[in-house]
C-alpha positions in Angstrom: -6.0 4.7 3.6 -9.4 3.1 3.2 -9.2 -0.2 4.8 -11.9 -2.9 1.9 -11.4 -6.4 3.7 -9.9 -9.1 1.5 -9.4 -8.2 -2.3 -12.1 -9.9 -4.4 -13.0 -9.5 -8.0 -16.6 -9.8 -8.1 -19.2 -9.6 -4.9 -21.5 -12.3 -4.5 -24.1 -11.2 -7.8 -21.1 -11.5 -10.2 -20.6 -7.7 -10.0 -17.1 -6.0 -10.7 -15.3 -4.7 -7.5 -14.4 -1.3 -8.1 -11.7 0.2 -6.0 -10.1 3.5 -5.3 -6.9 5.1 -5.2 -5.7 4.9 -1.4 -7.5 1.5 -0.3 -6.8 -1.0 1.2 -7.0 -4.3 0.6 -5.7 -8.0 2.0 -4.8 -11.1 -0.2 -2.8 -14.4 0.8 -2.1 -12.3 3.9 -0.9 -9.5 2.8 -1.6 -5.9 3.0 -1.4 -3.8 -0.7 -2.8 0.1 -0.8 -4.1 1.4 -4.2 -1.2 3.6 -6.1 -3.9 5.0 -8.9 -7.7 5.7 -8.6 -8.8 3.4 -11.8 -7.9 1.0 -14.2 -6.5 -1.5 -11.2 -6.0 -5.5 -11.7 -5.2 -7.8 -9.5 -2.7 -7.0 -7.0 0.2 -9.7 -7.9 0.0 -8.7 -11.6 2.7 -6.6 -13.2 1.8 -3.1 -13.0 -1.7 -3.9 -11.3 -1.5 0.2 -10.1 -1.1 -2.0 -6.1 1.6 -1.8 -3.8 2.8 -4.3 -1.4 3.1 -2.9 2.2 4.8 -3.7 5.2 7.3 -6.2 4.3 10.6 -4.5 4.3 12.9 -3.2 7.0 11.9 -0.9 10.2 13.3 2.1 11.2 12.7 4.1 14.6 14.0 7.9 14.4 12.7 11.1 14.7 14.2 12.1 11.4 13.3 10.6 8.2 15.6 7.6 7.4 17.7 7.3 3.9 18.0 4.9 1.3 14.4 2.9 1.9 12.4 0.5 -0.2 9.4 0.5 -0.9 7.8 -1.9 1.9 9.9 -0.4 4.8 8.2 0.8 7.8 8.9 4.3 9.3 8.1 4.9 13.2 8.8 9.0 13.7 10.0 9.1 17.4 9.1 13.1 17.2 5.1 12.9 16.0 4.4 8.9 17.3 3.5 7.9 13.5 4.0 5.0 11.8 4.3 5.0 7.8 5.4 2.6 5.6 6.9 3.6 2.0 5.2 3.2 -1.4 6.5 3.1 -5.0 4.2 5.1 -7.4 4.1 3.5 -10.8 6.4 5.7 -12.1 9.0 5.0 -9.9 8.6 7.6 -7.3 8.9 6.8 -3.5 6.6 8.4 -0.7 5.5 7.9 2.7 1.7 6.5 4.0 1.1 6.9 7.2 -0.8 4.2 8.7 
């Protein structure tokens, strides 16, 4: 993930933001990672291509755990990483480490 500071639309010239699939980005407090690499609107829009991170459940196991949602937090006992799980547009689940 590429962490970009608070989401904004436009910089200080009036400019267009343009942001990237895999970044990061902050608004009202919260943390939401890009899900697609164009086309992206504001994160609490319907299908804005963001997801919302780290506001779900936590789970500590060396083993991956079953039945998450997207926003759950994964610490692997085995490697010492920390993920937290994403929806794709399309509905699929994965992993990000953090």
């Amino acid at each position: 993930m590429t962490p970009r500071g608070e989401y904004i639309e436009f910089d200080d010239n009036g400019v267009p933001v343009v942001y990237n699939y895999d970044d990061l980005v902050y608004f009202k407090k919260k943390a939401y990672v890009a899900t697609r690499g164009e086309n992206l609107g504001h994160p609490l829009r319907e299908d804005s291509g963001w997801s919302l991170i780290g506001t779900g459940a936590s789970f500590f196991s060396s083993v991956e755990p079953q039945f998450t949602k997207p926003g759950d937090n994964w610490f692997d006992l085995s490697s010492g990483v920390m993920y937290t799980r994403l929806e794709q547009n399309d509905g699929v689940l994965y992993w990000v480490e953090l």
